[in-house]
PyMOL Python script that loads the backbone (N, CA, C, O; Angstrom):
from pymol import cmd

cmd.read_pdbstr("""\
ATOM      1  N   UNK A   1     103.123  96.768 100.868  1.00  0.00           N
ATOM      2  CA  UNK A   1     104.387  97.376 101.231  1.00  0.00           C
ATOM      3  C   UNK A   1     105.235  97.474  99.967  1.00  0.00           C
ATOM      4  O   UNK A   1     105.194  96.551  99.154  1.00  0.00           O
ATOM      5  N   UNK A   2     105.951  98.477  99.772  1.00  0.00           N
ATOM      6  CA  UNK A   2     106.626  98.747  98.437  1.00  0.00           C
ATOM      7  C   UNK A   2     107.986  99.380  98.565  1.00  0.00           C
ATOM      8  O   UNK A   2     108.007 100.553  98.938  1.00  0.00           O
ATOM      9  N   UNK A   3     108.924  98.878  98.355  1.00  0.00           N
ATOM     10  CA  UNK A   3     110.301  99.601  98.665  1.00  0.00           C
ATOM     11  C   UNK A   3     110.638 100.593  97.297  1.00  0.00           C
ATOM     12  O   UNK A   3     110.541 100.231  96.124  1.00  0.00           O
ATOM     13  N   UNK A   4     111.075 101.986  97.803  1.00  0.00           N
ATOM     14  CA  UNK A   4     111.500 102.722  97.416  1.00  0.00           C
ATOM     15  C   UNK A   4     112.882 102.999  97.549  1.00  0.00           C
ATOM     16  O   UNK A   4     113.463 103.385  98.563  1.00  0.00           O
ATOM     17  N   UNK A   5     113.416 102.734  96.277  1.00  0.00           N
ATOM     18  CA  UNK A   5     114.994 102.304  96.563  1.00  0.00           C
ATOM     19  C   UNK A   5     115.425 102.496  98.294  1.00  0.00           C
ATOM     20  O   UNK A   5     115.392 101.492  99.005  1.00  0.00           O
ATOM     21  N   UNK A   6     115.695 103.414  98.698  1.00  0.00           N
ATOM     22  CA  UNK A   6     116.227 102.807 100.660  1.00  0.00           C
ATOM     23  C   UNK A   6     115.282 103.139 101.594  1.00  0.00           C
ATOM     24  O   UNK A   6     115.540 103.154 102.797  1.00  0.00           O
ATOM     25  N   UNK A   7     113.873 103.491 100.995  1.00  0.00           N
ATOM     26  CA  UNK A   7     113.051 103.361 101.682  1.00  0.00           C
ATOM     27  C   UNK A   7     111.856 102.394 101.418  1.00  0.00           C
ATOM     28  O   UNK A   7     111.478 102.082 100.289  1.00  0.00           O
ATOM     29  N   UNK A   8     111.373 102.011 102.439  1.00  0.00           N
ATOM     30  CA  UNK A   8     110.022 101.308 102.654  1.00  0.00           C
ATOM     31  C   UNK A   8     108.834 102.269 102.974  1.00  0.00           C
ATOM     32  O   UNK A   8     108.659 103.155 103.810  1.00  0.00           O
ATOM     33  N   UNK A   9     108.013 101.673 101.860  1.00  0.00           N
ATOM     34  CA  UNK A   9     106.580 102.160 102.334  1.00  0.00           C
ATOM     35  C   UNK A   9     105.224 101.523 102.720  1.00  0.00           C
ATOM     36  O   UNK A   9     104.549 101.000 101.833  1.00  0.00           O
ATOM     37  N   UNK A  10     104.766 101.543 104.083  1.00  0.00           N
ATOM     38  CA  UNK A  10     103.904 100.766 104.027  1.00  0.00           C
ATOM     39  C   UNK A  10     102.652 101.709 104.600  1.00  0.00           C
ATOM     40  O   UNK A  10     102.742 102.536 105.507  1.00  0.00           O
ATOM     41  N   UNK A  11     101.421 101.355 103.805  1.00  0.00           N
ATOM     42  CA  UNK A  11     100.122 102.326 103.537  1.00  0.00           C
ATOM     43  C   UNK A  11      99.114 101.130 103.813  1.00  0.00           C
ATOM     44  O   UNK A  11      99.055 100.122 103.109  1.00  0.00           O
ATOM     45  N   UNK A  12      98.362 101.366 104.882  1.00  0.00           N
ATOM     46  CA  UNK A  12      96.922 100.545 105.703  1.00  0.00           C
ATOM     47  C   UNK A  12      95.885 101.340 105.309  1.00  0.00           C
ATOM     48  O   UNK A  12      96.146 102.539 105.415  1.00  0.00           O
ATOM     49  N   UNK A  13      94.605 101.036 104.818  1.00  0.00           N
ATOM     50  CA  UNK A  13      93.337 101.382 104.325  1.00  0.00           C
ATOM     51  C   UNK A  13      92.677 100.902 104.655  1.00  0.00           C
ATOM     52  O   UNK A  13      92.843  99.723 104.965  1.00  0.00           O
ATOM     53  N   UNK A  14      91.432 101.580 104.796  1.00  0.00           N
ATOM     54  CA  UNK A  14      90.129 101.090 105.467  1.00  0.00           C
ATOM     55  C   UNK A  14      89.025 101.893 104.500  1.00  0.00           C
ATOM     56  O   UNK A  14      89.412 102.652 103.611  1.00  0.00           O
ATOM     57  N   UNK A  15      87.655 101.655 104.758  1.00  0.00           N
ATOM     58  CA  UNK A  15      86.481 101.876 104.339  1.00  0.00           C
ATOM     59  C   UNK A  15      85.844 102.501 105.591  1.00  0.00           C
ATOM     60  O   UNK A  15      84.615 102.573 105.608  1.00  0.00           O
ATOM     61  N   UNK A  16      86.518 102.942 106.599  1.00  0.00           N
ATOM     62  CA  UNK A  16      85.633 103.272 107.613  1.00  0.00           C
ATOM     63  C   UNK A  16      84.939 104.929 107.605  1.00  0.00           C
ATOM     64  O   UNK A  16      84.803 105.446 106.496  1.00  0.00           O
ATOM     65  N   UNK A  17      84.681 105.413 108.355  1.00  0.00           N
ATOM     66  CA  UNK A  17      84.259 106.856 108.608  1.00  0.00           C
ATOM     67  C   UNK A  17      85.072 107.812 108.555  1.00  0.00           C
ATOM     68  O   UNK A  17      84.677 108.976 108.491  1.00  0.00           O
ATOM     69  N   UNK A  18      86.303 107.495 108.571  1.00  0.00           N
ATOM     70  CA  UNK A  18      87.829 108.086 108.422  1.00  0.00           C
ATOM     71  C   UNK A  18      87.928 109.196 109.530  1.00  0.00           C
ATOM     72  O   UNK A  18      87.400 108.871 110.593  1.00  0.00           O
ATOM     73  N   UNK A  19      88.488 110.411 109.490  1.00  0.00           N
ATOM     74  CA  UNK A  19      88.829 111.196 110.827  1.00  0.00           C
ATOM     75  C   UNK A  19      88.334 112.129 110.280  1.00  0.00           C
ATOM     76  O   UNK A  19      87.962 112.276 109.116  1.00  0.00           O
ATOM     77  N   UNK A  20      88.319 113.187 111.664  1.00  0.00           N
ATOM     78  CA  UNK A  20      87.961 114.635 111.186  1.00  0.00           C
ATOM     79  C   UNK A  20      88.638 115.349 109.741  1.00  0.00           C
ATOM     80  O   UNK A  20      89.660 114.802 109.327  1.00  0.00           O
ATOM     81  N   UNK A  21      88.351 115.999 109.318  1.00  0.00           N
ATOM     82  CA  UNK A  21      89.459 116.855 108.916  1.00  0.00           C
ATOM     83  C   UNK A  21      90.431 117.588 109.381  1.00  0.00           C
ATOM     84  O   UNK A  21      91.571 117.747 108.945  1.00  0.00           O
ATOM     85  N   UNK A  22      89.949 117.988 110.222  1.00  0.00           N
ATOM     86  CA  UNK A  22      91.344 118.559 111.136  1.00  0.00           C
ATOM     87  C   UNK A  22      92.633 117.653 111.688  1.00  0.00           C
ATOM     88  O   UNK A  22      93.649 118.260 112.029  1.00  0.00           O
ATOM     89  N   UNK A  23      92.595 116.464 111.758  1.00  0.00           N
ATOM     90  CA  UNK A  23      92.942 115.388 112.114  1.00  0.00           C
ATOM     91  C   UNK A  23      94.337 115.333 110.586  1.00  0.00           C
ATOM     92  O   UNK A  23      95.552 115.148 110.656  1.00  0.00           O
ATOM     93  N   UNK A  24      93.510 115.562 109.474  1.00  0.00           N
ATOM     94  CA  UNK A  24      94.887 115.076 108.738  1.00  0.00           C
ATOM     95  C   UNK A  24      95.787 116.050 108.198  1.00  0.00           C
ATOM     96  O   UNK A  24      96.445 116.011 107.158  1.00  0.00           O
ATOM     97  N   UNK A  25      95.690 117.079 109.231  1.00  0.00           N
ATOM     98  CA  UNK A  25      96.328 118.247 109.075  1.00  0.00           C
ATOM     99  C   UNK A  25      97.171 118.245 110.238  1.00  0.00           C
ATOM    100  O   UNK A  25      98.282 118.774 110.254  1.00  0.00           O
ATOM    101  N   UNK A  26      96.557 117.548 111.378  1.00  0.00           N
ATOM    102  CA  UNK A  26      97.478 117.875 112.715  1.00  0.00           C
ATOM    103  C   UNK A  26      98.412 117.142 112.875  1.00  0.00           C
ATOM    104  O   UNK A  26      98.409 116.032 112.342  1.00  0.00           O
ATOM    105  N   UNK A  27      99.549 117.609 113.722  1.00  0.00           N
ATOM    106  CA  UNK A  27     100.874 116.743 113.968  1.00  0.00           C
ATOM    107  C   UNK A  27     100.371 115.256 115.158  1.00  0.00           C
ATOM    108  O   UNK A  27      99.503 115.729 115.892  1.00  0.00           O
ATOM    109  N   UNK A  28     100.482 114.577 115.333  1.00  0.00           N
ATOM    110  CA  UNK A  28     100.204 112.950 115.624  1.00  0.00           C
ATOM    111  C   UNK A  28     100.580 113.150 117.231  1.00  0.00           C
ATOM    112  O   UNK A  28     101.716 113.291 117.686  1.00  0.00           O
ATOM    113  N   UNK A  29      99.490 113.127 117.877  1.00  0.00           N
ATOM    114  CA  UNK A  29     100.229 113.496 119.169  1.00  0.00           C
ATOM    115  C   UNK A  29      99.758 112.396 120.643  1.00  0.00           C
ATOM    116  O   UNK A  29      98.549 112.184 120.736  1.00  0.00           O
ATOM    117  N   UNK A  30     100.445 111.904 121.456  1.00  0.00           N
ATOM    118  CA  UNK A  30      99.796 111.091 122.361  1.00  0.00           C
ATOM    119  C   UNK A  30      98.655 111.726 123.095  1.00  0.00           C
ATOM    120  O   UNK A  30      98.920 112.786 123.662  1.00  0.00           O
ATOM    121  N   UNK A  31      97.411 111.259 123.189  1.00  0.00           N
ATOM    122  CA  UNK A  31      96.314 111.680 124.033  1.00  0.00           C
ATOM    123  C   UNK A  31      95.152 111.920 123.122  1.00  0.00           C
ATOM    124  O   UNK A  31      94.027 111.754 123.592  1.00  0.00           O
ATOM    125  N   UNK A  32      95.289 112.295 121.866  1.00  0.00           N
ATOM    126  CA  UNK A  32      94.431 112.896 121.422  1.00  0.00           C
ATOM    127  C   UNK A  32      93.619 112.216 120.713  1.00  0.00           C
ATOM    128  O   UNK A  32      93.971 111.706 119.650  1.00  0.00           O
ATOM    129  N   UNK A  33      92.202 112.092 121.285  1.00  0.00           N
ATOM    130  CA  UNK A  33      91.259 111.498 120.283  1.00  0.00           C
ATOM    131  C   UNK A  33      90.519 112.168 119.294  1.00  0.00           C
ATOM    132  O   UNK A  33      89.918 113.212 119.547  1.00  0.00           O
ATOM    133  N   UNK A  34      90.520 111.629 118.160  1.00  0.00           N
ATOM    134  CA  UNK A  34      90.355 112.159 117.222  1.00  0.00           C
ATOM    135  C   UNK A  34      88.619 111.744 116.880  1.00  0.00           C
ATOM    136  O   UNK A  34      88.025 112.408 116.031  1.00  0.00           O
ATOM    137  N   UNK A  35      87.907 110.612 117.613  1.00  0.00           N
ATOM    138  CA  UNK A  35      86.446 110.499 117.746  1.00  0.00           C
ATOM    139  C   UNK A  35      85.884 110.727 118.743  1.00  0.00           C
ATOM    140  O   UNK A  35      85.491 109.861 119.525  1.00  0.00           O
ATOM    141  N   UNK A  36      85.725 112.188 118.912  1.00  0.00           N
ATOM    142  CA  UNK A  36      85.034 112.779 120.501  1.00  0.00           C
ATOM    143  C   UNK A  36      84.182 111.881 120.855  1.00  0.00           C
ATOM    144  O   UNK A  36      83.790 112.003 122.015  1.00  0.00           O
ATOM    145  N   UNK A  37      83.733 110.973 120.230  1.00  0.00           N
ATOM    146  CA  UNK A  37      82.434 110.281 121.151  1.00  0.00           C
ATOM    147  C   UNK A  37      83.402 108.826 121.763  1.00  0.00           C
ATOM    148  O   UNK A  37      82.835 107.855 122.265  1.00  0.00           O
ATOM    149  N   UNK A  38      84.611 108.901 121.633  1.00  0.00           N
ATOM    150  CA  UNK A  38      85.289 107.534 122.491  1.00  0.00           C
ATOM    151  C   UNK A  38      86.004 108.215 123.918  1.00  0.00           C
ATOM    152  O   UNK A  38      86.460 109.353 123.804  1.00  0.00           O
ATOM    153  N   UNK A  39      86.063 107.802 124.713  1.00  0.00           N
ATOM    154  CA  UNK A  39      86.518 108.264 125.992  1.00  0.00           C
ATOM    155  C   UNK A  39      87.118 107.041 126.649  1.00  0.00           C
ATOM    156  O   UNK A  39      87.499 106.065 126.002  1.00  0.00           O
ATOM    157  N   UNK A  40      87.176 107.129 127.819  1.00  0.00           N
ATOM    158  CA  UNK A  40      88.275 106.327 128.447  1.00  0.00           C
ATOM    159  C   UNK A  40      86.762 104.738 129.651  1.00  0.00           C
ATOM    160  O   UNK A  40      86.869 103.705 130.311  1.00  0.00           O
ATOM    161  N   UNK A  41      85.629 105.711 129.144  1.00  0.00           N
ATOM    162  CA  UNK A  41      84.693 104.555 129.467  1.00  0.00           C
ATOM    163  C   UNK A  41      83.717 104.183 128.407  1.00  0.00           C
ATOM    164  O   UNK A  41      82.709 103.618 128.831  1.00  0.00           O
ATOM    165  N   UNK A  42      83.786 104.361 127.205  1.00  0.00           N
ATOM    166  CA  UNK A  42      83.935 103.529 126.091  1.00  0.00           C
ATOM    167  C   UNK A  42      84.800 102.870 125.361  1.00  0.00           C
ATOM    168  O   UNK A  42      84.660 102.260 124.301  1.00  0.00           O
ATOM    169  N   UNK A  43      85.726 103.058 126.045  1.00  0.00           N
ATOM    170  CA  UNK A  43      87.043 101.530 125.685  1.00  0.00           C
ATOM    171  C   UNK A  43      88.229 102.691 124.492  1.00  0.00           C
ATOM    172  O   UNK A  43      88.527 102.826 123.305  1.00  0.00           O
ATOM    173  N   UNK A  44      88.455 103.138 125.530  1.00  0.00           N
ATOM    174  CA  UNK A  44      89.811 104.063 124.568  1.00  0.00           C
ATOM    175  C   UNK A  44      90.787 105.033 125.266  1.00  0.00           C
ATOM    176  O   UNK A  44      90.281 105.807 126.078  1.00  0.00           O
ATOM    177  N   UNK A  45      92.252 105.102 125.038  1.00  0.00           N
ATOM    178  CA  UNK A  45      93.109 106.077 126.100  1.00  0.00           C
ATOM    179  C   UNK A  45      93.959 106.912 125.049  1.00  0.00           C
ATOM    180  O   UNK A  45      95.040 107.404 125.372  1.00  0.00           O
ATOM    181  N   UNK A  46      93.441 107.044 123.822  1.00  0.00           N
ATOM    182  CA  UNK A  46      94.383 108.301 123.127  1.00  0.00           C
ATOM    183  C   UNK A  46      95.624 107.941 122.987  1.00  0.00           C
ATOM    184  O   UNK A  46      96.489 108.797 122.799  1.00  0.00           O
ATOM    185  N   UNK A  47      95.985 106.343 123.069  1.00  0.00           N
ATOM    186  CA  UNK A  47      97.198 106.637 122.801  1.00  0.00           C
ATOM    187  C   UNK A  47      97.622 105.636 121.653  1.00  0.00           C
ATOM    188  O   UNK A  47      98.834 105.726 121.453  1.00  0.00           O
ATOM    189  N   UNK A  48      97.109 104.870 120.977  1.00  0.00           N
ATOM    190  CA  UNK A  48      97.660 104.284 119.847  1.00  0.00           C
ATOM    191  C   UNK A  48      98.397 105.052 118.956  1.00  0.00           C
ATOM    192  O   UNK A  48      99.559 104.649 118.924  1.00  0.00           O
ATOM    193  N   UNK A  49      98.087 106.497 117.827  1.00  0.00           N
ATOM    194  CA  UNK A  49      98.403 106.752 117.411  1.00  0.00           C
ATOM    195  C   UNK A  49      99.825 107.364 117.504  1.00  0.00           C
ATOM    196  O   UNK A  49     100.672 107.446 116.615  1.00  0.00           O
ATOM    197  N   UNK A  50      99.872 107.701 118.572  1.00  0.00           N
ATOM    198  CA  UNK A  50     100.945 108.756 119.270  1.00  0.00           C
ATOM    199  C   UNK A  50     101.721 107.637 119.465  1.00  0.00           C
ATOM    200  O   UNK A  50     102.698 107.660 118.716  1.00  0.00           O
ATOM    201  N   UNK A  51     101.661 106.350 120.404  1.00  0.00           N
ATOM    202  CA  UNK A  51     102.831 105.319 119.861  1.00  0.00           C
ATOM    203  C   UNK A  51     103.452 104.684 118.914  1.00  0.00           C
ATOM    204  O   UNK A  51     104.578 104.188 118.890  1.00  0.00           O
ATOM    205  N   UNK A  52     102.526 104.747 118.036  1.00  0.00           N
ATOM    206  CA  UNK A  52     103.198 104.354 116.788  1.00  0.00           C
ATOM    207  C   UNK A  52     103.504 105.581 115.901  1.00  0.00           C
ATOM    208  O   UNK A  52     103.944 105.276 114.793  1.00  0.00           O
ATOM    209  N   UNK A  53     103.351 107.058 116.173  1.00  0.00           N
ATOM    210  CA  UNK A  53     103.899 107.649 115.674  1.00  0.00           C
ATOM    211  C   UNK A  53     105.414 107.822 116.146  1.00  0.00           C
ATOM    212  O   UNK A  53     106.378 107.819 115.382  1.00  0.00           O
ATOM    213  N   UNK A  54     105.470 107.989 117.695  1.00  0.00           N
ATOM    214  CA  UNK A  54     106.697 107.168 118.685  1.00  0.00           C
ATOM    215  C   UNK A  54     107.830 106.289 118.040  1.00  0.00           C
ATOM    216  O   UNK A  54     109.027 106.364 118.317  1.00  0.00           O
ATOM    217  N   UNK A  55     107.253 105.457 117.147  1.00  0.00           N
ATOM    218  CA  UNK A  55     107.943 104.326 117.033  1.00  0.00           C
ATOM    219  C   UNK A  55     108.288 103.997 115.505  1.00  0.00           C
ATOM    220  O   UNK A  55     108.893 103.050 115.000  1.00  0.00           O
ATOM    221  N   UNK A  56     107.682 105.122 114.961  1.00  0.00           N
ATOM    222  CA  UNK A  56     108.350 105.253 113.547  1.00  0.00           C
ATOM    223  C   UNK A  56     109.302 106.418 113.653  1.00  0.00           C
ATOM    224  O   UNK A  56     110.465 106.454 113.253  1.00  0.00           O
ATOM    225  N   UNK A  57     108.766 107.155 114.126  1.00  0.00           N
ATOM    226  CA  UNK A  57     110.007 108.587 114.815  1.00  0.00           C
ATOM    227  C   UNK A  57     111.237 107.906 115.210  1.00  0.00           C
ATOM    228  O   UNK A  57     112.149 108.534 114.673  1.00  0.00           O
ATOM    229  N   UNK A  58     111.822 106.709 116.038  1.00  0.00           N
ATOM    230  CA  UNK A  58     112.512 106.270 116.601  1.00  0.00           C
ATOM    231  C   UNK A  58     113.033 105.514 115.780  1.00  0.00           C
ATOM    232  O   UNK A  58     114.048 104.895 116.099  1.00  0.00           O
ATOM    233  N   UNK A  59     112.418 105.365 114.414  1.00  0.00           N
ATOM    234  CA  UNK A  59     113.045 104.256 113.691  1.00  0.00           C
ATOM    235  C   UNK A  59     113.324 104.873 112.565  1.00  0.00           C
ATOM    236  O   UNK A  59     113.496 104.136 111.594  1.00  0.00           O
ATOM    237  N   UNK A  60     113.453 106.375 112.354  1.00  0.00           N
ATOM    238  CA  UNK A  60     114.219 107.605 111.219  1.00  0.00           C
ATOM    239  C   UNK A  60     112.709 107.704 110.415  1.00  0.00           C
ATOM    240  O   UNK A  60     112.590 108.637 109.622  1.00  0.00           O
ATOM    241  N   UNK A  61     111.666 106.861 110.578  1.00  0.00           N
ATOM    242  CA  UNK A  61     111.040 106.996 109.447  1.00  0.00           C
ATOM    243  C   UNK A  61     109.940 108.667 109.590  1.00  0.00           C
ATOM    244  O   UNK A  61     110.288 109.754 110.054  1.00  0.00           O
ATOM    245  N   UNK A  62     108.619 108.263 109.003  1.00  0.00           N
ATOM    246  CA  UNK A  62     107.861 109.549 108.791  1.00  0.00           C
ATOM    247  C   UNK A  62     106.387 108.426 108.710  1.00  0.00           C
ATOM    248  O   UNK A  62     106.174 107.370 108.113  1.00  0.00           O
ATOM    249  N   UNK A  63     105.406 109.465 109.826  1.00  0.00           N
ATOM    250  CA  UNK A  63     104.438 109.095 109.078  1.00  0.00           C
ATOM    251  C   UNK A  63     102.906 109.886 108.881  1.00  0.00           C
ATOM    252  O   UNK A  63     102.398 110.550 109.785  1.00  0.00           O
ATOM    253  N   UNK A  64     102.389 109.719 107.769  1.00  0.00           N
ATOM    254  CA  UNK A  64     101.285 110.579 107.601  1.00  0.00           C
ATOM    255  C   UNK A  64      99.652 110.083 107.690  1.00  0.00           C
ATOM    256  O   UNK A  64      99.387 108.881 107.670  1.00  0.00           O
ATOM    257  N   UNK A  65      98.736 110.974 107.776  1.00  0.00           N
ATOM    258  CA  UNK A  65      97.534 110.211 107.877  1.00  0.00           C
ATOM    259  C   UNK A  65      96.848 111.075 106.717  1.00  0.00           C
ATOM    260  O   UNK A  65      96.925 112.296 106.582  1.00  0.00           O
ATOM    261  N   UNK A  66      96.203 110.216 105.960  1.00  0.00           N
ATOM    262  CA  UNK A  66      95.582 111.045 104.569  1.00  0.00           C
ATOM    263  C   UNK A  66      94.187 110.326 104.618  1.00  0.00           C
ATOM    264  O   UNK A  66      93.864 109.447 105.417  1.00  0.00           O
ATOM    265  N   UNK A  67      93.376 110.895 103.558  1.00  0.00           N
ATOM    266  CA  UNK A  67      92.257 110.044 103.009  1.00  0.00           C
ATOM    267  C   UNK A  67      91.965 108.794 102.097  1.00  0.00           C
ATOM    268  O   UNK A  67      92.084 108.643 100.881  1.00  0.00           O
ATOM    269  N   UNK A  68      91.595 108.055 102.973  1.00  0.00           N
ATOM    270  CA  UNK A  68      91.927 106.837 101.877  1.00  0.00           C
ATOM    271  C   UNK A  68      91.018 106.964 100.286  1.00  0.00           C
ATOM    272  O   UNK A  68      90.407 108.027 100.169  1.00  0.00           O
ATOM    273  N   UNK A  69      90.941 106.332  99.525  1.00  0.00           N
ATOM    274  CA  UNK A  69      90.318 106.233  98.225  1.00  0.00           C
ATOM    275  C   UNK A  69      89.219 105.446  98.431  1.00  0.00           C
ATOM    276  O   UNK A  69      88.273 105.554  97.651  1.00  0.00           O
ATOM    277  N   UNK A  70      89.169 104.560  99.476  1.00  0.00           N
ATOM    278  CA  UNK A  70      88.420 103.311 100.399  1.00  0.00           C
ATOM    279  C   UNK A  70      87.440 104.383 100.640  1.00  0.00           C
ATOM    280  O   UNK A  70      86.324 104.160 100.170  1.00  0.00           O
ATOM    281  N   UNK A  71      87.614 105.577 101.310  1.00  0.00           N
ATOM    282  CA  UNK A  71      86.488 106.324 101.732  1.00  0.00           C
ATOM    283  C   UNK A  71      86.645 106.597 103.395  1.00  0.00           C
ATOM    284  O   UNK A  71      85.924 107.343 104.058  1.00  0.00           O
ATOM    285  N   UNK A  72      87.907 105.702 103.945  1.00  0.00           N
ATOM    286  CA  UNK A  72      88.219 105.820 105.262  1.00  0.00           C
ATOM    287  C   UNK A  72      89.425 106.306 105.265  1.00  0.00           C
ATOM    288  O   UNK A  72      89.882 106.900 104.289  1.00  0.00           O
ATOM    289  N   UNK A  73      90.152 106.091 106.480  1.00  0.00           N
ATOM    290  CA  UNK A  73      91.648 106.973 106.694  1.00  0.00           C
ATOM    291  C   UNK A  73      92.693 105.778 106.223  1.00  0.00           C
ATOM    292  O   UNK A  73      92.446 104.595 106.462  1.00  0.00           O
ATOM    293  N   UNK A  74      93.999 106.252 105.463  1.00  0.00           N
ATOM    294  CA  UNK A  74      94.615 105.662 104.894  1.00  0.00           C
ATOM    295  C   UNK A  74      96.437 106.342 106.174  1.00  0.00           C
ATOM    296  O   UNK A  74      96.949 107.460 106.244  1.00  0.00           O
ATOM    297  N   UNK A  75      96.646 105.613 106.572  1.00  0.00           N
ATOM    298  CA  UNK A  75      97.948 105.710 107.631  1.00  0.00           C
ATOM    299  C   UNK A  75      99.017 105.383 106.377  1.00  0.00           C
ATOM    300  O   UNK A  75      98.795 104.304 105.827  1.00  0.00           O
ATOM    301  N   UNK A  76      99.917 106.001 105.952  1.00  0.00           N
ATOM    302  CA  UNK A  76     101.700 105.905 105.575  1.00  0.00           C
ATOM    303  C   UNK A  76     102.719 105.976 106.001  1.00  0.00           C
ATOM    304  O   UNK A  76     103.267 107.062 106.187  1.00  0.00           O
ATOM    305  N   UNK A  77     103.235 104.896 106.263  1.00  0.00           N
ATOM    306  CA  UNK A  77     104.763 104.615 107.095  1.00  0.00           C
ATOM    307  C   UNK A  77     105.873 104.700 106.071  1.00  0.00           C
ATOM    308  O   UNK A  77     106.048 103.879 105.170  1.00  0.00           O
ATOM    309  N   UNK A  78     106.381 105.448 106.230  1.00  0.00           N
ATOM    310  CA  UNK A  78     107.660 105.402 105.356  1.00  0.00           C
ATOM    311  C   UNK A  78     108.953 105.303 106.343  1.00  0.00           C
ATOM    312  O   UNK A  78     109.175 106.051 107.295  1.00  0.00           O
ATOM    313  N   UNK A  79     109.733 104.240 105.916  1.00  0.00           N
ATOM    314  CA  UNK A  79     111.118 103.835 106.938  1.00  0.00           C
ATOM    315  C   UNK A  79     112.729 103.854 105.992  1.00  0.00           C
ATOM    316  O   UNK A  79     112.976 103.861 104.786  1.00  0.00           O
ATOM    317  N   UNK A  80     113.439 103.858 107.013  1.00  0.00           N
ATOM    318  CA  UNK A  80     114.524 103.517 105.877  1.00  0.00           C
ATOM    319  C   UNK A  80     115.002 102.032 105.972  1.00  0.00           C
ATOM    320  O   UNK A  80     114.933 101.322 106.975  1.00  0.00           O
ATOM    321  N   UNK A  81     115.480 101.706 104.798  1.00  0.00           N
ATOM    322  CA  UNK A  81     115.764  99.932 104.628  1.00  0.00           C
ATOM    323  C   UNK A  81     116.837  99.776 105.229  1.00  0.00           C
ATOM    324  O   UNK A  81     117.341  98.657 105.313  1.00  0.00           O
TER     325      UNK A  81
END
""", "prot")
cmd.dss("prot")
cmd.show_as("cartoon", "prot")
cmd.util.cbc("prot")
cmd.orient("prot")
């Protein structure tokens, strides 16, 4: 986490399989899974992302989903202090 004079930034990385491409182009939306092969009877309801996009929205901030350097998806929260 790294503060930018009145903002905070905090950036999560992984090594995983990361997302489609289309995925880090699209706006963050509740429902949408972004690994067609997870469904709601392999243990998943589309909605993590979309709440915590929810909940940085609600808190002035911004957030983006890019490619990590890891080789997986890298999430950026940026808030204000």
């Amino acid at each position: 986490m790294k503060s930018k004079g009145k903002k905070v930034n905090l950036i999560i990385e992984d090594g995983g399989p990361g997302l489609p491409e289309s995925a880090y182009r699209s706006e963050i939306a509740a429902m949408n899974r972004f690994d067609p092969s997870r469904s709601r009877e392999s243990g998943g309801s589309g909605l993590g992302m979309g709440i915590i996009a929810a909940i940085v929205q609600e808190h002035g901030g911004k957030l983006d989903l890019r490619k990590s350097e890891l080789g997986g998806l890298a999430v950026d929260v940026e808030l204000p202090s």
